[in-house]
PDB file of N, CA, C and O in Angstrom, chain B, residues numbered from 101:
ATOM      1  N   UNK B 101    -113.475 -29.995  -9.223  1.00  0.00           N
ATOM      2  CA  UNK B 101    -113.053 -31.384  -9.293  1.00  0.00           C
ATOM      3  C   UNK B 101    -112.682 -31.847  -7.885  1.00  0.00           C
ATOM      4  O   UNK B 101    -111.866 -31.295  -7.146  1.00  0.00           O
ATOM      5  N   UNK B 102    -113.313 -32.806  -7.654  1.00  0.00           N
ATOM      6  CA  UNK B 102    -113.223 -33.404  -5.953  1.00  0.00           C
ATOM      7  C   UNK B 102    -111.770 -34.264  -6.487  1.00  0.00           C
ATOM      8  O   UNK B 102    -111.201 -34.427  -7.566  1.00  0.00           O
ATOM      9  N   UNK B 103    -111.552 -34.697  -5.056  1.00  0.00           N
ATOM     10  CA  UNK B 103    -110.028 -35.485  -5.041  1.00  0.00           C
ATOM     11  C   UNK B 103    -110.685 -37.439  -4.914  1.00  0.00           C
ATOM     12  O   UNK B 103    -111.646 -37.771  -4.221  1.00  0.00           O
ATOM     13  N   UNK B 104    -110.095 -38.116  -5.515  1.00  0.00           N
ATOM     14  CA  UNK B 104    -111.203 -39.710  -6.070  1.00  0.00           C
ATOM     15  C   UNK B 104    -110.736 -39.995  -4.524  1.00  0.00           C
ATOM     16  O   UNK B 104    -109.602 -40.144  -4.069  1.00  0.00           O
ATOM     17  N   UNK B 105    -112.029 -40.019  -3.871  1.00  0.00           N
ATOM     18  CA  UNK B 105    -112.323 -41.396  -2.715  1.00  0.00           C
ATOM     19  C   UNK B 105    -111.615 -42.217  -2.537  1.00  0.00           C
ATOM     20  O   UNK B 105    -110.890 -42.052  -1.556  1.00  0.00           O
ATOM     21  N   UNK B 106    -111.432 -43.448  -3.302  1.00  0.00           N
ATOM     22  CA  UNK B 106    -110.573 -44.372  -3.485  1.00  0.00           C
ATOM     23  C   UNK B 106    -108.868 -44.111  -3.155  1.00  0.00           C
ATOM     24  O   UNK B 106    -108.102 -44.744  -2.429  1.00  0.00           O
ATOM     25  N   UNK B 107    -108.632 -42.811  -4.084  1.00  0.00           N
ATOM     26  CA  UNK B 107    -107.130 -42.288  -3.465  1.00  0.00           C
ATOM     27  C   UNK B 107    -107.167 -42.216  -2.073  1.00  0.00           C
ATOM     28  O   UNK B 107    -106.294 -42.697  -1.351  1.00  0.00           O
ATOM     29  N   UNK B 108    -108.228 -41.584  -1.653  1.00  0.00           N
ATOM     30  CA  UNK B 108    -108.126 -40.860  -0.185  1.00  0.00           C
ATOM     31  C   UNK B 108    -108.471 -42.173   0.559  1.00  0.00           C
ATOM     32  O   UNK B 108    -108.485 -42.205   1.789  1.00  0.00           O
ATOM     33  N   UNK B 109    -108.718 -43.127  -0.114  1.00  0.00           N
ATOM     34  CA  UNK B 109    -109.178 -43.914   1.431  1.00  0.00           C
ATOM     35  C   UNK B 109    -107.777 -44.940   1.002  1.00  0.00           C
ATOM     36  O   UNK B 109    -107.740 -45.983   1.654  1.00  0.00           O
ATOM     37  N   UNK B 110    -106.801 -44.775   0.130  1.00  0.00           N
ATOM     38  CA  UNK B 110    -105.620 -45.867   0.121  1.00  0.00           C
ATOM     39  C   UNK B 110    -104.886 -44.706   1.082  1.00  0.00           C
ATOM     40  O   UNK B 110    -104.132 -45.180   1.932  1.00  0.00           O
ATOM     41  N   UNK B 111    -104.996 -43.418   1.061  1.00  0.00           N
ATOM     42  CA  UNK B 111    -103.499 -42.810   1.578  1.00  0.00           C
ATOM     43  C   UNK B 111    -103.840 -43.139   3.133  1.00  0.00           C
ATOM     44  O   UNK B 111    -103.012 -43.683   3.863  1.00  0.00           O
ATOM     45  N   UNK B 112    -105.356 -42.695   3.646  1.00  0.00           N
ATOM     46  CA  UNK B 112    -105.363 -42.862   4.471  1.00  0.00           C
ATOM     47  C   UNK B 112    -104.958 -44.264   5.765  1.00  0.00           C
ATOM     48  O   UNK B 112    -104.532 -44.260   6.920  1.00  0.00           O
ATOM     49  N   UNK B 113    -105.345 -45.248   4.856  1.00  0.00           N
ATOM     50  CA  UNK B 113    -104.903 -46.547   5.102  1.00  0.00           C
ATOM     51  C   UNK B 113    -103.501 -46.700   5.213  1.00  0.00           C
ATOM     52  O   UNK B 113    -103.126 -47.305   6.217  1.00  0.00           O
ATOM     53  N   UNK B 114    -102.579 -46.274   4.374  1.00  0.00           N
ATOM     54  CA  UNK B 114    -101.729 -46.576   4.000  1.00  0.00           C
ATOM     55  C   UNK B 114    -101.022 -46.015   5.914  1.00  0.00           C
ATOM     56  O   UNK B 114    -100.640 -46.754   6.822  1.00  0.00           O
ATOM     57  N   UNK B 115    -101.131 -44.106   5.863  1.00  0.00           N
ATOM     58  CA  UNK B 115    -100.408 -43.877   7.235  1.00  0.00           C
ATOM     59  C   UNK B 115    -100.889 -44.072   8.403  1.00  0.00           C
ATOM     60  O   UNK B 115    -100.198 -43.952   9.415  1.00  0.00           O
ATOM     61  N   UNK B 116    -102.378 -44.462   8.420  1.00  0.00           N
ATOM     62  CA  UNK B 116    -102.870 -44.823   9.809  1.00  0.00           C
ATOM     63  C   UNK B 116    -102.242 -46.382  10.093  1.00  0.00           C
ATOM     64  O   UNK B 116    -101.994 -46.821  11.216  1.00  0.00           O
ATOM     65  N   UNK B 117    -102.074 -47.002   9.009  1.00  0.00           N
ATOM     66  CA  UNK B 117    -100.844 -48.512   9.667  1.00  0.00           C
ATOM     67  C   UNK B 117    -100.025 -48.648   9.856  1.00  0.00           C
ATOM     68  O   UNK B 117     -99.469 -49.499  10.549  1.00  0.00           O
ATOM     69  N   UNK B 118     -99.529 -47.493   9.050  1.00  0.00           N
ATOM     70  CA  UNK B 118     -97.804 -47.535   9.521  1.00  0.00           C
ATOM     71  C   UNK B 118     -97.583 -46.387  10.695  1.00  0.00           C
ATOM     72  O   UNK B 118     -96.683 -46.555  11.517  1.00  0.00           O
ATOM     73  N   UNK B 119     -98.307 -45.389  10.739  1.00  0.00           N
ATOM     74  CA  UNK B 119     -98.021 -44.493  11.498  1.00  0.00           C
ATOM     75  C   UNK B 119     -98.969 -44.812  12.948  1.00  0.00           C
ATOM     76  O   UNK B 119     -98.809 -44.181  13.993  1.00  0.00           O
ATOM     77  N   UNK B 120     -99.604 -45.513  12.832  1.00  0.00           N
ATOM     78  CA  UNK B 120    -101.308 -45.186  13.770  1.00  0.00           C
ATOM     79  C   UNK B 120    -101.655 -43.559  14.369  1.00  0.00           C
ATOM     80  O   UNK B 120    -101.971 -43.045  15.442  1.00  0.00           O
ATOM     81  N   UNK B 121    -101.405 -43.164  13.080  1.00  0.00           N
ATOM     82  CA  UNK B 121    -102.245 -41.573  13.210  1.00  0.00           C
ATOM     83  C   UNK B 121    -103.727 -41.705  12.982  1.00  0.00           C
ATOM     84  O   UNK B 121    -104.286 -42.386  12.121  1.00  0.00           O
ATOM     85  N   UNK B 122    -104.374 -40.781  14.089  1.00  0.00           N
ATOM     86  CA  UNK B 122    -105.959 -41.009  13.607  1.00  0.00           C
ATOM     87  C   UNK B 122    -106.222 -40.474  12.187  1.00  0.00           C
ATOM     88  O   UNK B 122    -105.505 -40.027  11.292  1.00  0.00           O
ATOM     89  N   UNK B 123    -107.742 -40.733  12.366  1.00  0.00           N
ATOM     90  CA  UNK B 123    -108.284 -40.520  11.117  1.00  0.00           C
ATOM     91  C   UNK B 123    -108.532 -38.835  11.090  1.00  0.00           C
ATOM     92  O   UNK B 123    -108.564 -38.163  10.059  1.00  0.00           O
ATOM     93  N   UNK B 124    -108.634 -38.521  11.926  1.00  0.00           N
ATOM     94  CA  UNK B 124    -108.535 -37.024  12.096  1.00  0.00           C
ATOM     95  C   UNK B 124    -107.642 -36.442  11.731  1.00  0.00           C
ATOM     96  O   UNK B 124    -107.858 -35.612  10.848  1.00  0.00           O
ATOM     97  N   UNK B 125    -106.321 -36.603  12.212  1.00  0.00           N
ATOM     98  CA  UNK B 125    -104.678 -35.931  11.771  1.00  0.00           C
ATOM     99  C   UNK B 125    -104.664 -36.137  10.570  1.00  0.00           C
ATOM    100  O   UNK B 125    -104.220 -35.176   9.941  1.00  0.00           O
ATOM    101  N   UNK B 126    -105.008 -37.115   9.877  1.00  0.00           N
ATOM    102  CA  UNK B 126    -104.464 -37.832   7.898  1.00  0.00           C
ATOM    103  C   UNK B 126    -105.602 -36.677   7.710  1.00  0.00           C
ATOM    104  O   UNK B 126    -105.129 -35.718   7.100  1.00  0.00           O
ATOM    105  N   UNK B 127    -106.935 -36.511   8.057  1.00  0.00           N
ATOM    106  CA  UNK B 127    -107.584 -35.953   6.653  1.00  0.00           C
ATOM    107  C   UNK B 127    -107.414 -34.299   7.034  1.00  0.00           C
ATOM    108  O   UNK B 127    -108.064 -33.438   6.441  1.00  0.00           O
ATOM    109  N   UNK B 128    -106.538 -34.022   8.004  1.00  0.00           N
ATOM    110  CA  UNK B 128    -106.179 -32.503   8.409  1.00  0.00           C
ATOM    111  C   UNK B 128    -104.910 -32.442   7.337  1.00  0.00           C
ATOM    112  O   UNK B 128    -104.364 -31.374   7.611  1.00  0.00           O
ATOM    113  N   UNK B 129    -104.383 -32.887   6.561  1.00  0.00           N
ATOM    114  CA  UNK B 129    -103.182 -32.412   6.144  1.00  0.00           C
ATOM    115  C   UNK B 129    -103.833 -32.636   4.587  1.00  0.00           C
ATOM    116  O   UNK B 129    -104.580 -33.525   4.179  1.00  0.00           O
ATOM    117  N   UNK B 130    -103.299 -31.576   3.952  1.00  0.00           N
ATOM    118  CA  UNK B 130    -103.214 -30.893   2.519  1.00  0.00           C
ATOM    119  C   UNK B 130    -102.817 -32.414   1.695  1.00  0.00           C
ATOM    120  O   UNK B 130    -101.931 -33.203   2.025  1.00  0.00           O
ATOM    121  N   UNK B 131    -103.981 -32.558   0.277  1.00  0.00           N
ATOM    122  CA  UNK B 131    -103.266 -33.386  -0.263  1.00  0.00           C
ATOM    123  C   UNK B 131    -101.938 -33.694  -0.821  1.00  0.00           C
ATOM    124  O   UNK B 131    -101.659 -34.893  -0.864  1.00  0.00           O
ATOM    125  N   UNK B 132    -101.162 -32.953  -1.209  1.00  0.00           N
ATOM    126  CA  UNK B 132     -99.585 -32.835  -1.502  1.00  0.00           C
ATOM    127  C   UNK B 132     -98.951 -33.591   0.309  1.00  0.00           C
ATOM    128  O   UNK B 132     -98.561 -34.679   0.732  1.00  0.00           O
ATOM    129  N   UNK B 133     -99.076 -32.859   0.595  1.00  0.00           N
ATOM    130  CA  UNK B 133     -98.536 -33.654   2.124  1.00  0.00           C
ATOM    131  C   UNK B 133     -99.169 -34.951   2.588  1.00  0.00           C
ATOM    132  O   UNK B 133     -98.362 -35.443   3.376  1.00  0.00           O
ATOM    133  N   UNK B 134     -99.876 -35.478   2.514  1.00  0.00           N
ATOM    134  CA  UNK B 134    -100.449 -36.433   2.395  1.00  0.00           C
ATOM    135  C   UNK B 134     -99.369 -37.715   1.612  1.00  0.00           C
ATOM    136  O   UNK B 134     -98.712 -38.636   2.097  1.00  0.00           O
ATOM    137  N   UNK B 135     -99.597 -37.199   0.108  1.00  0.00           N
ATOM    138  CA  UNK B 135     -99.310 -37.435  -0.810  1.00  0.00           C
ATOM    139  C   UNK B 135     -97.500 -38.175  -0.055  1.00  0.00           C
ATOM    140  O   UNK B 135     -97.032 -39.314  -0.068  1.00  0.00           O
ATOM    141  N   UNK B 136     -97.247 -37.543   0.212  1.00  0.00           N
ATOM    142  CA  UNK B 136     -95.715 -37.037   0.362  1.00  0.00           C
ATOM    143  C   UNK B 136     -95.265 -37.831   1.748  1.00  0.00           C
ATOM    144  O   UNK B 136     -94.162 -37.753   2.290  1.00  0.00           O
ATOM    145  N   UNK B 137     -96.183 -38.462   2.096  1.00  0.00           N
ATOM    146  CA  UNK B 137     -96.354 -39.533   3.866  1.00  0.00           C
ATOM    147  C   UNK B 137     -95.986 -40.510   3.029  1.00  0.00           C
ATOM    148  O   UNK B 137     -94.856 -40.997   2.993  1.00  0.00           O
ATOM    149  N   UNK B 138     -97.134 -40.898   2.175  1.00  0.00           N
ATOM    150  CA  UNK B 138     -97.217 -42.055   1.682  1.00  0.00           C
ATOM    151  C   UNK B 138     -95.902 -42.397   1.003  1.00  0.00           C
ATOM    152  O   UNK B 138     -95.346 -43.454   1.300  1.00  0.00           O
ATOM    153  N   UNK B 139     -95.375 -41.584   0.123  1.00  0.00           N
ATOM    154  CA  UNK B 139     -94.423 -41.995  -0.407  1.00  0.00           C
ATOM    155  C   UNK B 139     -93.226 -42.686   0.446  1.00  0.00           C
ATOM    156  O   UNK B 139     -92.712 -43.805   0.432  1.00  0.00           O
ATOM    157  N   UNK B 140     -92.999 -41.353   1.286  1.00  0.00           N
ATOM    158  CA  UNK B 140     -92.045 -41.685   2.724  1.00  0.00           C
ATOM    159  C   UNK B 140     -92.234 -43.244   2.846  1.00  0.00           C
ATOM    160  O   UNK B 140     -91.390 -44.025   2.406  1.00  0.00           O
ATOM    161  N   UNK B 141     -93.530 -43.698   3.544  1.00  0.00           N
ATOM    162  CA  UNK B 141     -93.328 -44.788   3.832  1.00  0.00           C
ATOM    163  C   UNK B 141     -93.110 -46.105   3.022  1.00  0.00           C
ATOM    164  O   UNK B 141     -92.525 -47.130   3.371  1.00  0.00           O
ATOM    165  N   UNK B 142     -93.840 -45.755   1.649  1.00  0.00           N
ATOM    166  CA  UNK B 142     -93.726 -46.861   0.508  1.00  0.00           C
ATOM    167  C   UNK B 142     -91.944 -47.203   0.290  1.00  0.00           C
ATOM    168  O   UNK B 142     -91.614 -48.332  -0.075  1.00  0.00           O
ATOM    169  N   UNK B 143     -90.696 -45.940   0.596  1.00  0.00           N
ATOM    170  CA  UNK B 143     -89.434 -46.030   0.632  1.00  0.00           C
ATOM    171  C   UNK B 143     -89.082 -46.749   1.745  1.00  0.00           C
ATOM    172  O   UNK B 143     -88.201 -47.596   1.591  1.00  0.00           O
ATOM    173  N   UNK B 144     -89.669 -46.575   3.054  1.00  0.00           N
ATOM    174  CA  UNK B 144     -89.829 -47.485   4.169  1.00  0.00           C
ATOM    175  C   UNK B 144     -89.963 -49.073   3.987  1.00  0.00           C
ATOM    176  O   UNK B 144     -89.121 -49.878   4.385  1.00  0.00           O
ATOM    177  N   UNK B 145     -91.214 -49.411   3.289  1.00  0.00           N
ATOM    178  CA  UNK B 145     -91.370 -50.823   3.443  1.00  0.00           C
ATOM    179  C   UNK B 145     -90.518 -51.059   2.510  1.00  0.00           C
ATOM    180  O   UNK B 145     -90.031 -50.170   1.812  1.00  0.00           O
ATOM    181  N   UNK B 146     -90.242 -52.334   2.400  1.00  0.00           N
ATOM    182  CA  UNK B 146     -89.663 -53.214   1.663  1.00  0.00           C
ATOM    183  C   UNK B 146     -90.474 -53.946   0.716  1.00  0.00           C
ATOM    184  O   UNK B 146     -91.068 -54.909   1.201  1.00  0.00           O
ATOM    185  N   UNK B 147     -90.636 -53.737  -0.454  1.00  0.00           N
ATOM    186  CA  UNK B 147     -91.571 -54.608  -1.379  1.00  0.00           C
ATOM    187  C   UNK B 147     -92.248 -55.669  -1.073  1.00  0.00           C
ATOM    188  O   UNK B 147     -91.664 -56.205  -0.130  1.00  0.00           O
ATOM    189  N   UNK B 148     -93.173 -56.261  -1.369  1.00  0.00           N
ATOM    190  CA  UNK B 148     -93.823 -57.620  -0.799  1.00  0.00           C
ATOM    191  C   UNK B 148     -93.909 -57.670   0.550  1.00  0.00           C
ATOM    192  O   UNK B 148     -94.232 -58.786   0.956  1.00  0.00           O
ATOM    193  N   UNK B 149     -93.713 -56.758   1.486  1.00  0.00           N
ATOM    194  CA  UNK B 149     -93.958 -56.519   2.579  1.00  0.00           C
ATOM    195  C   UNK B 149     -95.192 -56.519   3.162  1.00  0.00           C
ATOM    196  O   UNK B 149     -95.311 -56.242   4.355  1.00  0.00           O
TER     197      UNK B 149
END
C-alpha cells in the first residue's frame, strides 16, 4: 500500500511555507515525522490564517 499523493503533496506544502525547507529535506523524513511537522505547525497558525 503506497502512502495517497494528495497527502504527500498537502504535508509537503504545508512545511515548505511555513518552514521553507526544500523539497528534498520534507520527502527525506519518515511519514510519522512528517506527519508530526504538520501538526506542529497547524498548532502554530491561527485558524483562518
Amino acid at each position: 500500500m503506497s502512502y495517497p499523493l494528495d497527502r504527500l503533496h498537502q504535508e509537503v506544502a504545508v512545511i515548505a511555507f511555513h518552514f521553507h525547507w526544500s523539497l528534498e529535506d520534507i520527502l527525506r523524513l519518515e511519514h510519522p515525522e512528517r506527519r508530526r511537522w504538520v501538526a506542529e505547525i497547524r498548532n502554530l497558525v491561527p485558524p483562518n490564517s
